[in-house]
DSSP file (Angstrom, degrees, kcal/mol; ACC not computed):
  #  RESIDUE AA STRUCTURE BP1 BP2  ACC     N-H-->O    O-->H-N    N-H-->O    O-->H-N    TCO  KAPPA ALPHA  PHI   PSI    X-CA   Y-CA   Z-CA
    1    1 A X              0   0    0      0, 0.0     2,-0.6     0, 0.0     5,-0.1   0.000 360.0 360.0 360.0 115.6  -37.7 -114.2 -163.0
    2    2 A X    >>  -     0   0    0      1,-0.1     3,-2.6     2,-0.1     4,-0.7  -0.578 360.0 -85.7 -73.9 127.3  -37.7 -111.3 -160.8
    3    3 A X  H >> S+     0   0    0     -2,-0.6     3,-1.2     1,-0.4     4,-0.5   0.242 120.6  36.4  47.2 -89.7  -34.7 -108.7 -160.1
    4    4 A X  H 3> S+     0   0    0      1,-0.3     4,-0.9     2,-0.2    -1,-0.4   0.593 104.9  58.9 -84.1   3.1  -33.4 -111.0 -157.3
    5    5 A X  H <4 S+     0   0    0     -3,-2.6    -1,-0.3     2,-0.2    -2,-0.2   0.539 105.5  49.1 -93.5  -8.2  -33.7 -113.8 -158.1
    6    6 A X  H << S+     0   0    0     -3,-1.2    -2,-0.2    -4,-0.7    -3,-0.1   0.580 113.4  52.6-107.8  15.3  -31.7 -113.3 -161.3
    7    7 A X  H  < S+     0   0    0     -4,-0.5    -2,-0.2    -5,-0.2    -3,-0.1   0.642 110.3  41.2 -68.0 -36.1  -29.1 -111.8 -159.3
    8    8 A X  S  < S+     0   0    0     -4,-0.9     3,-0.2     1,-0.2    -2,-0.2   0.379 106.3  68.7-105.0   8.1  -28.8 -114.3 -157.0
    9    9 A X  S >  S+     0   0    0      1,-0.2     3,-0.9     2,-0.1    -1,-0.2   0.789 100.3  49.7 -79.1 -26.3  -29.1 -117.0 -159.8
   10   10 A X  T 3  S+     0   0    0      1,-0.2    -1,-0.2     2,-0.1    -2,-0.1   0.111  91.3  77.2 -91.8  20.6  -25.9 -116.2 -161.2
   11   11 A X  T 3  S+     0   0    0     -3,-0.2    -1,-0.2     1,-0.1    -2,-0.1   0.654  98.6  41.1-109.1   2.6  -24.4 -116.3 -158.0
   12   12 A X  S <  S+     0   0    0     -3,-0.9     2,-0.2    -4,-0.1    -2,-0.1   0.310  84.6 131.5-128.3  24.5  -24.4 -120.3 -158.1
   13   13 A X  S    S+     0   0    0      1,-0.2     2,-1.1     3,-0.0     3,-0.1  -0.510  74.5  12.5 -74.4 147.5  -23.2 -120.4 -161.9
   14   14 A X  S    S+     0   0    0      1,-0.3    -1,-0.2    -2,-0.2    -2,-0.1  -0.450  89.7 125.9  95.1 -70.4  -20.4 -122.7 -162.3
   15   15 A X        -     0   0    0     -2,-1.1     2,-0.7     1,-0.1    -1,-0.3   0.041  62.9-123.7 -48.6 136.1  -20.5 -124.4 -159.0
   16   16 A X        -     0   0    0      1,-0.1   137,-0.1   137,-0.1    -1,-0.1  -0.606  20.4-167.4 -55.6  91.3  -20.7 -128.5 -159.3
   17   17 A X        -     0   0    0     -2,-0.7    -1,-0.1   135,-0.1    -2,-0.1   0.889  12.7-152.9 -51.9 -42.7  -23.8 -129.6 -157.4
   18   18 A X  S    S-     0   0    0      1,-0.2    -1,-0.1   134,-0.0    -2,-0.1   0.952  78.4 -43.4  32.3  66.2  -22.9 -133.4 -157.3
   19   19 A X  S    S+     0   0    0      0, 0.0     2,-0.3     0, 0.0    -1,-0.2   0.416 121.3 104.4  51.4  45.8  -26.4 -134.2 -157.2
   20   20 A X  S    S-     0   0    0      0, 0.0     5,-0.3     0, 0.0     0, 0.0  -0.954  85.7 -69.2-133.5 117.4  -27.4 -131.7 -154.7
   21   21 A X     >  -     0   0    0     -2,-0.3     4,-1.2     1,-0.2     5,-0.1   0.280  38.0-133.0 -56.5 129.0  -29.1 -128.7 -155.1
   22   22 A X  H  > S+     0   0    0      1,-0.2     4,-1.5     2,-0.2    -1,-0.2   0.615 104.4  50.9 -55.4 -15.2  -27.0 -126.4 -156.7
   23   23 A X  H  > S+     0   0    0      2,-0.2     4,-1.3     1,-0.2    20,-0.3   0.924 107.4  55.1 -81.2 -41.0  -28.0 -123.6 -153.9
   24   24 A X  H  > S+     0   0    0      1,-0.2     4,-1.4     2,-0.2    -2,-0.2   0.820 112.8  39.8 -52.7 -25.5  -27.2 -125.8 -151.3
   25   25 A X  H  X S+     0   0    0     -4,-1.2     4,-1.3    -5,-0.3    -2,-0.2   0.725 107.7  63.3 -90.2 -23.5  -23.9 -126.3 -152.7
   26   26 A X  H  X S+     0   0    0     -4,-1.5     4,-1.9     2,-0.2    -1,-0.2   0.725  89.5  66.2  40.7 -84.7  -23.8 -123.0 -153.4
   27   27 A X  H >X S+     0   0    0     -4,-1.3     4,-3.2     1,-0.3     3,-0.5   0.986 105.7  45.7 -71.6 -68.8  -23.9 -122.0 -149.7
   28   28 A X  H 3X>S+     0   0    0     -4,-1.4     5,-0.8     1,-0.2     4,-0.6   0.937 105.3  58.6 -55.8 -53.2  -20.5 -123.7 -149.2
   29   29 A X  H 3X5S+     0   0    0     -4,-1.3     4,-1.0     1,-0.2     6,-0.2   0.834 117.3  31.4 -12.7 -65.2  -18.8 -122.2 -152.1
   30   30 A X  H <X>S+     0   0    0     -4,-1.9     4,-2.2    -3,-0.5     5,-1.7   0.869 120.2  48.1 -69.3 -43.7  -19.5 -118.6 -150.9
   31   31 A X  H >X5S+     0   0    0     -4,-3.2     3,-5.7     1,-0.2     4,-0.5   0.915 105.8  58.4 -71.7 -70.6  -19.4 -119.0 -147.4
   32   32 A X  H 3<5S+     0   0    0     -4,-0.6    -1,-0.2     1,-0.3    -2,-0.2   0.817 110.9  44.9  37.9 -87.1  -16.2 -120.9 -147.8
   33   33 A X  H 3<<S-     0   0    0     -4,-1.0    -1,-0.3    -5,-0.8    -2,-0.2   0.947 122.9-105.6 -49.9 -26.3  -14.6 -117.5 -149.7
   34   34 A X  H <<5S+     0   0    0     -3,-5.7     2,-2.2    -4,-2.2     3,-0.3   0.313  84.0 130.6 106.0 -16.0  -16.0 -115.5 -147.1
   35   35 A X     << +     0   0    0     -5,-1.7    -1,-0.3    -4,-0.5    -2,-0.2  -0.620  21.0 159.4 -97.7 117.9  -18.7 -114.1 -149.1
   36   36 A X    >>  +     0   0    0     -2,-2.2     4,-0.7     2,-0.2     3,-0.6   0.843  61.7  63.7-120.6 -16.2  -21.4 -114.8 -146.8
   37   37 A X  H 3> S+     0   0    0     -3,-0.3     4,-0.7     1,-0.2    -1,-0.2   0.818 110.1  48.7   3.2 -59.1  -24.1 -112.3 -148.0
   38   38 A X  H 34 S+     0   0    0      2,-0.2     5,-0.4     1,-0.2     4,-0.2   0.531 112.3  42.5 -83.1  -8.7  -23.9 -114.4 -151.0
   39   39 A X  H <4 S+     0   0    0     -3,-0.6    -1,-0.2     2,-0.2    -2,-0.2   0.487 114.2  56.4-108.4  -7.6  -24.1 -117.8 -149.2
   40   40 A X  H  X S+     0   0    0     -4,-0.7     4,-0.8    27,-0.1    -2,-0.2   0.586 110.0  44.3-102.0 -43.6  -26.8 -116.1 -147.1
   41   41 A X  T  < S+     0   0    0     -4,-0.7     4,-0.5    -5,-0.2    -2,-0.2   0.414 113.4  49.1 -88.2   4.7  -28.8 -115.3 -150.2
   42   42 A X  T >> S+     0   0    0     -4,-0.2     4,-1.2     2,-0.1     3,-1.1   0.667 108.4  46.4 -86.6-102.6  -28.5 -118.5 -151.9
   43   43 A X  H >> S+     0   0    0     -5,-0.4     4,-3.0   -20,-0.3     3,-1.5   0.933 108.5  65.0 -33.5 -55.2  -29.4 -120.8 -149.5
   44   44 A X  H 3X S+     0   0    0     -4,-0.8     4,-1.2     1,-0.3    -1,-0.2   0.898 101.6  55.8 -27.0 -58.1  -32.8 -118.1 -148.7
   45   45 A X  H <> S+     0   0    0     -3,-1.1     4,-1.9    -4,-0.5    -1,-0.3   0.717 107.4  40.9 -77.3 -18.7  -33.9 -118.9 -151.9
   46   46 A X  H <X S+     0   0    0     -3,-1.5     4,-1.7    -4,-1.2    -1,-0.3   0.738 120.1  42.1-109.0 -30.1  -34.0 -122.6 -151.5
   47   47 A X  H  < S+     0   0    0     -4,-3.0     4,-0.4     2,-0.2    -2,-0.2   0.688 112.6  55.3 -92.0 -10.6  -35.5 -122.6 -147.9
   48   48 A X  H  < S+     0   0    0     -4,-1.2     3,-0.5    -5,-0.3    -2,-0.2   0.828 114.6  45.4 -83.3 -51.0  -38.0 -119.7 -149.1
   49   49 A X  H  < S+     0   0    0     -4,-1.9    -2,-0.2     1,-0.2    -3,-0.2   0.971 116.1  39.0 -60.2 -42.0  -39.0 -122.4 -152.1
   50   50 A X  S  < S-     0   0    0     -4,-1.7    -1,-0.2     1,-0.1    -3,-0.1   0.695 122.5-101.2 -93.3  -4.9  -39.5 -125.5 -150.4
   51   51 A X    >   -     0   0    0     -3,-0.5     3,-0.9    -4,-0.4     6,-0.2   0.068  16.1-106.1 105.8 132.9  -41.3 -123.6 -147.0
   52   52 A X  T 3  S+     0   0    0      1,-0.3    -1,-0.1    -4,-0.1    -4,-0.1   0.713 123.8  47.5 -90.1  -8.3  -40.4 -122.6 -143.8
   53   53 A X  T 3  S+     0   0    0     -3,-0.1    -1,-0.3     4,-0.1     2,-0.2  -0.009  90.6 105.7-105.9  53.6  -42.6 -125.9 -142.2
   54   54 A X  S <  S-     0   0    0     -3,-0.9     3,-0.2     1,-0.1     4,-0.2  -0.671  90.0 -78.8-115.4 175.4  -40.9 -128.6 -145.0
   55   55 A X  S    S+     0   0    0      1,-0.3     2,-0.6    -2,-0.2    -1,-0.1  -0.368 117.2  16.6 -75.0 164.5  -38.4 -131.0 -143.6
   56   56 A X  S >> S+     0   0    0      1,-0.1     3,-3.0    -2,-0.1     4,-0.9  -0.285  81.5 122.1  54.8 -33.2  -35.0 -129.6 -143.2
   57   57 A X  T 34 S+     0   0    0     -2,-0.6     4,-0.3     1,-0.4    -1,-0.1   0.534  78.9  53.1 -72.6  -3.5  -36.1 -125.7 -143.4
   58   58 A X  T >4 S+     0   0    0     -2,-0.8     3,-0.6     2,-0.2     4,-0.4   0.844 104.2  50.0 -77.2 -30.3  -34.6 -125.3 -139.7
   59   59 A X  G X>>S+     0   0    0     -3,-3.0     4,-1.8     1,-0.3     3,-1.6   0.936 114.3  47.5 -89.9 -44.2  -31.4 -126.6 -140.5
   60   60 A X  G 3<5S+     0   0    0     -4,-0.9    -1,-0.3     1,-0.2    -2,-0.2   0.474 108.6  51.2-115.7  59.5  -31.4 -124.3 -143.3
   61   61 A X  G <>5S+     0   0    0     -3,-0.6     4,-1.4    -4,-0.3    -2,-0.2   0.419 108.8  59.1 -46.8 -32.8  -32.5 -121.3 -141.3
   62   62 A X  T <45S+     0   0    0     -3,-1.6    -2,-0.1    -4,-0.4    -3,-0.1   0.836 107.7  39.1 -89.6 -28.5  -29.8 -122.3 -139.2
   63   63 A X  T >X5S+     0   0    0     -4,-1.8     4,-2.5     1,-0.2     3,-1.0   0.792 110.0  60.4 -84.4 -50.3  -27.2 -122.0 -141.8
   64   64 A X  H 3><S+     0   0    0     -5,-0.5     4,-1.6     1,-0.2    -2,-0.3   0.979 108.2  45.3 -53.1 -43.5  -28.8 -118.8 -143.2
   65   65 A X  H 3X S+     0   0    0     -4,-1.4     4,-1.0     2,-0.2    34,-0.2   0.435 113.0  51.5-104.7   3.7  -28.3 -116.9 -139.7
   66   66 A X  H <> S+     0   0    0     -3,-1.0     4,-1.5     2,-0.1     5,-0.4   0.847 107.6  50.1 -93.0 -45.9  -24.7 -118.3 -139.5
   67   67 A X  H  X S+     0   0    0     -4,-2.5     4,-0.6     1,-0.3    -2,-0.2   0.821 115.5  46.7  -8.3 -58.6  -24.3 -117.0 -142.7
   68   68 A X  H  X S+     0   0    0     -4,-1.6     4,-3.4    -5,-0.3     3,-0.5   0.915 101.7  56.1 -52.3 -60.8  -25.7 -114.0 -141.1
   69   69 A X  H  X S+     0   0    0     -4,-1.0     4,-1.4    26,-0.5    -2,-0.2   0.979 108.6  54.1 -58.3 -41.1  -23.7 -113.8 -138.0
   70   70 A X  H  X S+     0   0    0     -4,-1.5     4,-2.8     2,-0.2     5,-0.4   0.849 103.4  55.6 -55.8 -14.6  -20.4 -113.7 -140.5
   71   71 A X  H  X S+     0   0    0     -4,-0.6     4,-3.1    -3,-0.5     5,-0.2   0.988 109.6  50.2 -85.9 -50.1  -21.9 -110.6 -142.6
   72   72 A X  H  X S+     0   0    0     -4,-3.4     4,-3.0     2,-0.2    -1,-0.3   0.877 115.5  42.5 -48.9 -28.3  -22.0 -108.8 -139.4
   73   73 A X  H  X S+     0   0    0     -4,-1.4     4,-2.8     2,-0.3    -2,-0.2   0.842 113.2  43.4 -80.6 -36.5  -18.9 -109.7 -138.7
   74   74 A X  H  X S+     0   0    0     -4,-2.8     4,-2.4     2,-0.2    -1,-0.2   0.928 109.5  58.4 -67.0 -51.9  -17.2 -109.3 -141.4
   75   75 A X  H  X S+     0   0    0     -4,-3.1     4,-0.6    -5,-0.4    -2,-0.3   0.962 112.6  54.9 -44.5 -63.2  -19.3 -105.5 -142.0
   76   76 A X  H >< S+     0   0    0     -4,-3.0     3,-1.0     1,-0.3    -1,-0.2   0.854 103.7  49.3 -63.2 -36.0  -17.5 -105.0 -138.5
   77   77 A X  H >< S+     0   0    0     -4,-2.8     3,-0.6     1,-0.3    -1,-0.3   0.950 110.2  48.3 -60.4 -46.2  -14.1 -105.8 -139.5
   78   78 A X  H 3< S+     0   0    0     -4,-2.4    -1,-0.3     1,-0.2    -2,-0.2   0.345 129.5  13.8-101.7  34.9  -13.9 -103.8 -142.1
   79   79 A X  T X<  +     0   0    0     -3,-1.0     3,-1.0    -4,-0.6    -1,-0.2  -0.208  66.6 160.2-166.9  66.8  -15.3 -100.6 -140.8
   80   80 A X  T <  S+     0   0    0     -3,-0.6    -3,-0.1     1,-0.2    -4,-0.1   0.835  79.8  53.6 -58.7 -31.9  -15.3 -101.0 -136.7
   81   81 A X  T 3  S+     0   0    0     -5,-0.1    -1,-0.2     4,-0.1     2,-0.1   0.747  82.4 110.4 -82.0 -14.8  -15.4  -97.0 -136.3
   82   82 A X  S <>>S-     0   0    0     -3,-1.0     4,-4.2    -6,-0.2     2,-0.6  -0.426  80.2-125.2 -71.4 135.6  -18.6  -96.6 -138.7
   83   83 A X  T  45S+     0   0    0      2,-0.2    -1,-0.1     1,-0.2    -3,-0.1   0.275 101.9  27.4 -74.0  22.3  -21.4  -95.7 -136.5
   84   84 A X  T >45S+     0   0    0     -2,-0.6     3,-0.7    -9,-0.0     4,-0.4   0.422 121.6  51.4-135.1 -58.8  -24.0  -99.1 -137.9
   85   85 A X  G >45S+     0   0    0      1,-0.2     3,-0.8     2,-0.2     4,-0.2   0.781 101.9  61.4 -88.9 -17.6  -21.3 -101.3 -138.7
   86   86 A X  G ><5S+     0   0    0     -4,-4.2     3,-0.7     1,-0.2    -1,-0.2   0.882 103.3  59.6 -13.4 -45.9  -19.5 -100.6 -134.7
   87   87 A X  G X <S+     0   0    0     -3,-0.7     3,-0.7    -5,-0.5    -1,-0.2   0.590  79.4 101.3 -89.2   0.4  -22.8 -102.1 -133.4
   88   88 A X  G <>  +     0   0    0     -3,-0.8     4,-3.6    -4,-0.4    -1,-0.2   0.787  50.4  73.7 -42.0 -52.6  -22.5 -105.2 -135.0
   89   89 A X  H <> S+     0   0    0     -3,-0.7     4,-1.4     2,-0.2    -1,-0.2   0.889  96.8  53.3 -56.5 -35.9  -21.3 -108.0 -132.7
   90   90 A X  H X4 S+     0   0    0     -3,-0.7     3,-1.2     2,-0.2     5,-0.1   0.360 109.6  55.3 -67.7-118.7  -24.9 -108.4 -130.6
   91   91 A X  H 3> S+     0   0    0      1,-0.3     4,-1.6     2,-0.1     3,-0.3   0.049 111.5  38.2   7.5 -77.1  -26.2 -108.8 -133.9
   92   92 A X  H 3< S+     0   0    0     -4,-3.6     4,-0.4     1,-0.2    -1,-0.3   0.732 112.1  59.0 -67.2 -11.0  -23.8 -111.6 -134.8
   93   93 A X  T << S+     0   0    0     -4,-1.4     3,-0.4    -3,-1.2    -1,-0.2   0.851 106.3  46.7 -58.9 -56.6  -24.0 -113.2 -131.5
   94   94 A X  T  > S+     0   0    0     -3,-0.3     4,-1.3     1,-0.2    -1,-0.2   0.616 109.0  48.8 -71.9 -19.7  -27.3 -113.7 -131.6
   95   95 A X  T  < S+     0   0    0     -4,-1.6   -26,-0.5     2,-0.2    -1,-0.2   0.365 110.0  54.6 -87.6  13.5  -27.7 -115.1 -135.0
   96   96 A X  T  > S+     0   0    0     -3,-0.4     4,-1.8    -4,-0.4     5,-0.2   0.302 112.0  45.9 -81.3 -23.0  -24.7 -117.7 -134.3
   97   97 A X  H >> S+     0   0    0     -5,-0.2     3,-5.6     1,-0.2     2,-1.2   0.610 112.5  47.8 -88.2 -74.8  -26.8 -118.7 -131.1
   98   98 A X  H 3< S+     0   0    0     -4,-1.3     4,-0.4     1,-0.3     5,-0.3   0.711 117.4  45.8 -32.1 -16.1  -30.3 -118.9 -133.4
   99   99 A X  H 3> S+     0   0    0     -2,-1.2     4,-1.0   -34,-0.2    -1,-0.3   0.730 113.6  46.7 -98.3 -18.9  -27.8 -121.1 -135.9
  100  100 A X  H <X S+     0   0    0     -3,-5.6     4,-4.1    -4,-1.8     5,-0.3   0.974 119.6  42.9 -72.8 -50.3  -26.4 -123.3 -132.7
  101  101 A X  H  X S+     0   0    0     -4,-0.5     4,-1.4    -5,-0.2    -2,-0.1   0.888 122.3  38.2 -68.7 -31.1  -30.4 -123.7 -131.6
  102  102 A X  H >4 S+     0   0    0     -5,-0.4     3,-1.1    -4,-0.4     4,-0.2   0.997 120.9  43.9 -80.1 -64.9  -31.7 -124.4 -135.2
  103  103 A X  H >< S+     0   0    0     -4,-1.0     3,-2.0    -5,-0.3    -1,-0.2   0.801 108.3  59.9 -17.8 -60.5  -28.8 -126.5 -136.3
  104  104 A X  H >< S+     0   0    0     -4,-4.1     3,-2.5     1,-0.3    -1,-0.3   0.912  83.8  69.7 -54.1 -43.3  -28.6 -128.4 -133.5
  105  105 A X  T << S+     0   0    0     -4,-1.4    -1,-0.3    -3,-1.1    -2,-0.2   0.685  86.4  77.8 -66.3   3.3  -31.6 -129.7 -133.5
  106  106 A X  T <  S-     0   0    0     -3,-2.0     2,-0.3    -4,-0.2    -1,-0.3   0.242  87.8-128.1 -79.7   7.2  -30.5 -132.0 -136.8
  107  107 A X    <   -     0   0    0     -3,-2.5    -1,-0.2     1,-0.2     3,-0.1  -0.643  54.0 -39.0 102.3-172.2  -28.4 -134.7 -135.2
  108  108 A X  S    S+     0   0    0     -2,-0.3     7,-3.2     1,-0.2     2,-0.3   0.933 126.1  20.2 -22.5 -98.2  -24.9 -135.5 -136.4
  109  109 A X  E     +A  114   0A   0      5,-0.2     2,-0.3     6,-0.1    -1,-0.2  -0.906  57.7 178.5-127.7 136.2  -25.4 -135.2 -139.7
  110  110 A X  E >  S-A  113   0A   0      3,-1.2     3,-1.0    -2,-0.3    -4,-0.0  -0.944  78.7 -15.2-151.0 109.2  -28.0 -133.5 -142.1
  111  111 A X  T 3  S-     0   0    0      1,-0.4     3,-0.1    -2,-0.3    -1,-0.0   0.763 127.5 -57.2  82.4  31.9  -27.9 -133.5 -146.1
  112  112 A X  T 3  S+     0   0    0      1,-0.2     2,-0.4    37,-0.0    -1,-0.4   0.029 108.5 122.4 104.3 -35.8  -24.1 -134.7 -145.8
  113  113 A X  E <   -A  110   0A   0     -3,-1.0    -3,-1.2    36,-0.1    -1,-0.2  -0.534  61.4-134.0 -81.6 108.1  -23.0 -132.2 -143.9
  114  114 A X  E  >  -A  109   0A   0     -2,-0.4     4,-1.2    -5,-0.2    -5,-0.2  -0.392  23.4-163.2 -53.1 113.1  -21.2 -133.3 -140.2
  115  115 A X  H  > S+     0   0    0     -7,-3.2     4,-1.3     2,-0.1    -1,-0.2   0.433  73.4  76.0-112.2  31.8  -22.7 -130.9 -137.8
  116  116 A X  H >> S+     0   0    0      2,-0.2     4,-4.1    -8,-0.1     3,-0.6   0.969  94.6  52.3 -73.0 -68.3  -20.7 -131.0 -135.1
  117  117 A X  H 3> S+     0   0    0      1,-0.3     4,-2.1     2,-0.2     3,-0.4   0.880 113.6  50.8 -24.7 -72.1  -17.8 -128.9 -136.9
  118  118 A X  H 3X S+     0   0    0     -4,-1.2     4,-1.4     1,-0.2     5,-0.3   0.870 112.9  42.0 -57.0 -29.9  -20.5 -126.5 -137.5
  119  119 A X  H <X S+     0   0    0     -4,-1.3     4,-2.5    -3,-0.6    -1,-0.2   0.925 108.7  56.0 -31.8 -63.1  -21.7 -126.3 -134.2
  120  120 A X  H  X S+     0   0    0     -4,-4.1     4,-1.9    -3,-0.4    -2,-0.2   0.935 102.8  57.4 -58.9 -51.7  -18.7 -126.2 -132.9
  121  121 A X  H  X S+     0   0    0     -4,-2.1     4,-2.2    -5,-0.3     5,-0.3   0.836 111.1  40.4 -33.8 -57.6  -17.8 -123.1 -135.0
  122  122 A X  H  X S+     0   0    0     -4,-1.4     4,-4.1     1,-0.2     5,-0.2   0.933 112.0  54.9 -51.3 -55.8  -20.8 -120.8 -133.7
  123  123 A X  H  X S+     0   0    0     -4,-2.5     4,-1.6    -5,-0.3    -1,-0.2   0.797 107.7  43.1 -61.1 -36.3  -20.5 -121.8 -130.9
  124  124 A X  H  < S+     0   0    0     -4,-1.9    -1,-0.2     2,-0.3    -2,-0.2   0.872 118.9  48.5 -54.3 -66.2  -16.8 -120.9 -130.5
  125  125 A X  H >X S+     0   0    0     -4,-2.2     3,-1.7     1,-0.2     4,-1.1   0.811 108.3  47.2 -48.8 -69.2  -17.4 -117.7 -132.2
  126  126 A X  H >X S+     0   0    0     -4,-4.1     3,-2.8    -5,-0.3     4,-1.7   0.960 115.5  47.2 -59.5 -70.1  -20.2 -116.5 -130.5
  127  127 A X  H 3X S+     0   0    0     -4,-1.6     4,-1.0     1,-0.3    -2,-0.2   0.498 103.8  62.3 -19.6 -24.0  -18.5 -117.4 -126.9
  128  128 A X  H <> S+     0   0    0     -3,-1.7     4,-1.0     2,-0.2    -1,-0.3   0.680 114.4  35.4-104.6 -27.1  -15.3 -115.6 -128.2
  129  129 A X  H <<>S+     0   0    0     -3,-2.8     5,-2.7    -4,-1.1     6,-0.5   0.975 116.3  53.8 -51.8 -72.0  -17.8 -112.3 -128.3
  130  130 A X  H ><5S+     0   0    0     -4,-1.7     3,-0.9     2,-0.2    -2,-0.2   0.746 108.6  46.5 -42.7 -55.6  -19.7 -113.2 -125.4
  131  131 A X  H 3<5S+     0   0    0     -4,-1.0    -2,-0.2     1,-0.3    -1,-0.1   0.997 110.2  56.3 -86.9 -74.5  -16.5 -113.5 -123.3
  132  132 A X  T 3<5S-     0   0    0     -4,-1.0    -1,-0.3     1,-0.2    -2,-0.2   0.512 113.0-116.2 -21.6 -25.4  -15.1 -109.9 -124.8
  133  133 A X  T < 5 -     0   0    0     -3,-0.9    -1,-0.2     2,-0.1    -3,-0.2   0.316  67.7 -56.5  79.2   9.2  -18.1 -108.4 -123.5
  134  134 A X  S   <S+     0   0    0     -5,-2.7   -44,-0.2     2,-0.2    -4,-0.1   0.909 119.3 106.7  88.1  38.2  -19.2 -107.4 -127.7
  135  135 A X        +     0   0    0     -6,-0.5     2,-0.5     1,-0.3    -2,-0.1   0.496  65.5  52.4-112.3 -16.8  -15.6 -105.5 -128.0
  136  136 A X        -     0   0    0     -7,-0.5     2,-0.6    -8,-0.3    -1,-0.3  -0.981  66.8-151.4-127.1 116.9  -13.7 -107.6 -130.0
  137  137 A X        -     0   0    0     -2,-0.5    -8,-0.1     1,-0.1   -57,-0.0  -0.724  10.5-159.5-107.0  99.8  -14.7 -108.9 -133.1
  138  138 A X        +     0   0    0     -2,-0.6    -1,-0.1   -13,-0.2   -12,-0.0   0.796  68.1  93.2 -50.3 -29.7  -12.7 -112.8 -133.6
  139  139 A X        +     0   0    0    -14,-0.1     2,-0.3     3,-0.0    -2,-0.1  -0.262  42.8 156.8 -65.6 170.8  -13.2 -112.8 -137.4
  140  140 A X    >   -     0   0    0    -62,-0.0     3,-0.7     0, 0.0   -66,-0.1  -0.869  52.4-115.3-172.7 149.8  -10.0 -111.2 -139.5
  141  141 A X  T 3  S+     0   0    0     -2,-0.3     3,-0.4     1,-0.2    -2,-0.0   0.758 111.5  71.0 -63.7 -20.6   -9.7 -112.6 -143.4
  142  142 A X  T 3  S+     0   0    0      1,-0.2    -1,-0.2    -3,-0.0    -3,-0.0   0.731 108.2  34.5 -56.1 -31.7   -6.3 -114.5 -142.7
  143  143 A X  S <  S+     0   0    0     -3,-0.7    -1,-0.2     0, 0.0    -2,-0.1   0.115  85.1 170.8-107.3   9.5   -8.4 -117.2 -140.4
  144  144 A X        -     0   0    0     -3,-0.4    -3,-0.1  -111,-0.1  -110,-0.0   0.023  37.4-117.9 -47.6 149.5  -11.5 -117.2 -142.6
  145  145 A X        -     0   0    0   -114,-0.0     2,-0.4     2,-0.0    -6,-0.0  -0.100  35.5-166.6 -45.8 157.5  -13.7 -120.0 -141.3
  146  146 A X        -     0   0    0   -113,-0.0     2,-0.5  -112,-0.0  -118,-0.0  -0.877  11.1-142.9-167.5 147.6  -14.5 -123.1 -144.0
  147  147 A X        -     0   0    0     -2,-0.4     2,-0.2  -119,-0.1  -115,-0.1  -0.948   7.3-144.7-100.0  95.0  -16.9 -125.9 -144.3
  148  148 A X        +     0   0    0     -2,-0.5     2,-0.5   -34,-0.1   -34,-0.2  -0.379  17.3 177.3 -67.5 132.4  -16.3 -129.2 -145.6
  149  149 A X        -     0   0    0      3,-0.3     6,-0.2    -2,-0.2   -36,-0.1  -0.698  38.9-121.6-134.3  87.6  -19.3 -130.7 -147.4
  150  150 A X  S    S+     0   0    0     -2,-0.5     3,-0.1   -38,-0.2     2,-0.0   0.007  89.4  25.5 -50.2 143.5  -17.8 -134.2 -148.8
  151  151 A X  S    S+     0   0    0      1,-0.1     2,-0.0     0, 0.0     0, 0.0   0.839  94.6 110.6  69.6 106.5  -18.0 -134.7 -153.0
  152  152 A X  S >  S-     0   0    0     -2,-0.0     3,-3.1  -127,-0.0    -3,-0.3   0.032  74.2-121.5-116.7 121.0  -18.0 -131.2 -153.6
  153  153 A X  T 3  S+     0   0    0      1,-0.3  -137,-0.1     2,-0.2    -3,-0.0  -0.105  87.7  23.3 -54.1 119.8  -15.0 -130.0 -155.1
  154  154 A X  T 3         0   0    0     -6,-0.0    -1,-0.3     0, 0.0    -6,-0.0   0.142 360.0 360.0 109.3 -27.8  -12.7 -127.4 -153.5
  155  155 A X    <         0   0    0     -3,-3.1    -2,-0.2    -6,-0.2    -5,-0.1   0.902 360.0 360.0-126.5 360.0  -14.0 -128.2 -150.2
């Protein structure tokens, strides 16, 4: 097992798959806390095993780059004045629209998960950017975002 991947293997000890792959479940766990780095590297490994052309690997692409758009956001909140992590918001904007386009393209519902809510979420988000003109960063830790994925405990 190399380096990262036994880093990011302990990062889905403990969670209860209930009979789902434990990264996918996983992905809600972290993102869910707010660590979305970790819910962003998780989820990577399981759409990096199965192939970016297998079924599903868009929807999770789509969920990796919302994953994504939080880390910017979160990197912006908590250091707005730092001259990398300032520039953040295009960055997250655009990987919330690449998670609306990818996402979207799944329906309803995909692996259990309702994706209107998530939709809706991106979409919001990104809009709430968009409208600011890429001055005001919506996330803050009080409001964190969170994802229901029914049978899985906690969410």
């Amino acid at each position: 097992m190399s380096g990262k991947s036994s880093r990011i293997s302990v990062l889905w000890e403990g969670v209860d798959p209930r009979g789902r792959d434990v990264r996918y479940a996983a992905y809600f766990h972290h993102f869910n806390r707010g660590d979305y780095y970790e819910a962003h590297d998780v989820l990577e490994s399981l759409w990096l095993e199965q192939g970016r052309q297998a079924k599903g690997a868009a929807f999770y692409q789509g969920l990796i780059q919302l994953a994504g758009g939080f880390v910017h956001l979160r990197k912006h909140y908590e250091n707005p004045a730092h001259r990398v992590h300032g520039q953040r918001l295009n960055p997250a904007a655009r990987l919330l629209a690449l998670a609306e386009k990818n996402i979207g393209a799944y329906g309803k519902k995909w692996e259990g998960l309702e994706l209107d809510p998530v939709l809706d979420l991106a979409k919001a988000t990104r809009e709430e950017i968009e409208q600011a003109g890429f001055q005001k960063n919506p996330w803050n830790p009080g409001q964190k975002p969170v994802m229901a994925l029914p049978g899985l405990p906690g969410l």
